[in-house]
N, C-alpha and C positions, 0 to 999 in steps of 0.2 A: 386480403383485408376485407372486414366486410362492415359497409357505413350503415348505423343506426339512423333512426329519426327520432327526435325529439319530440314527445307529446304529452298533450295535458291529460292529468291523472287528480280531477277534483281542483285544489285551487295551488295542486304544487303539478311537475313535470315530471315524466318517465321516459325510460326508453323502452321500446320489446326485442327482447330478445329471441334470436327464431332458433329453432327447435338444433338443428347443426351447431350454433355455440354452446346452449346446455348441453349439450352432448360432450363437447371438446371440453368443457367446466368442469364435468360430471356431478350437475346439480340440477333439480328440477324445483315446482311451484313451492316457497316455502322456506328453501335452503335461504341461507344468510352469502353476501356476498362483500368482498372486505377492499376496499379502497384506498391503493397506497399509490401512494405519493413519490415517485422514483425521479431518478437525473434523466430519463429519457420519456417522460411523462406519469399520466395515471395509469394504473395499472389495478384491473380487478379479477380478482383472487378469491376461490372458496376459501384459499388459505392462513391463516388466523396469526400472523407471527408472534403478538402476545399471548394464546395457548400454546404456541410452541415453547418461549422463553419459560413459561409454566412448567410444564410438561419437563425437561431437561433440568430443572432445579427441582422437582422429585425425583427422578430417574437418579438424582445424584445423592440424597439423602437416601432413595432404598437401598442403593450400591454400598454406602455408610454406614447404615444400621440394619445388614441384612440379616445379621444373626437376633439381633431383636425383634427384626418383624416373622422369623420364623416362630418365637417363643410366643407370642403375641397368636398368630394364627393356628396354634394349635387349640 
């Protein structure tokens, strides 16, 4: 486990993260970082669960109309 500190950043608060958890994240200066809310605490995540639920309701209309988006891309 590894404990953050708490610092001021202007008139709101940050954490810094060192260089070994972007690493473990795989995000650097920039990336978006996504805060969810579980039964065993906060948990932060590059990973976006509403682009995924996105992402899987197209996935399922190309499977649908794949003959049409062939006709389309030509």
């Amino acid at each position: 486990m590894t404990a953050l500190k708490i610092t001021s950043v202007g008139n709101s608060a940050g954490v810094l993260l060192p260089k070994e958890l972007l690493t473990k994240l795989r995000v650097d200066k920039g990336d978006v970082l996504h805060v969810i809310e579980t039964e065993n605490g906060i948990e932060l995540t590059p990973y976006d669960p509403e682009f995924d639920a996105q992402l899987a309701v197209a996935e399922d209309i190309m499977r649908e109309d794949r003959d049409i988006l062939r006709k389309l891309a030509k």
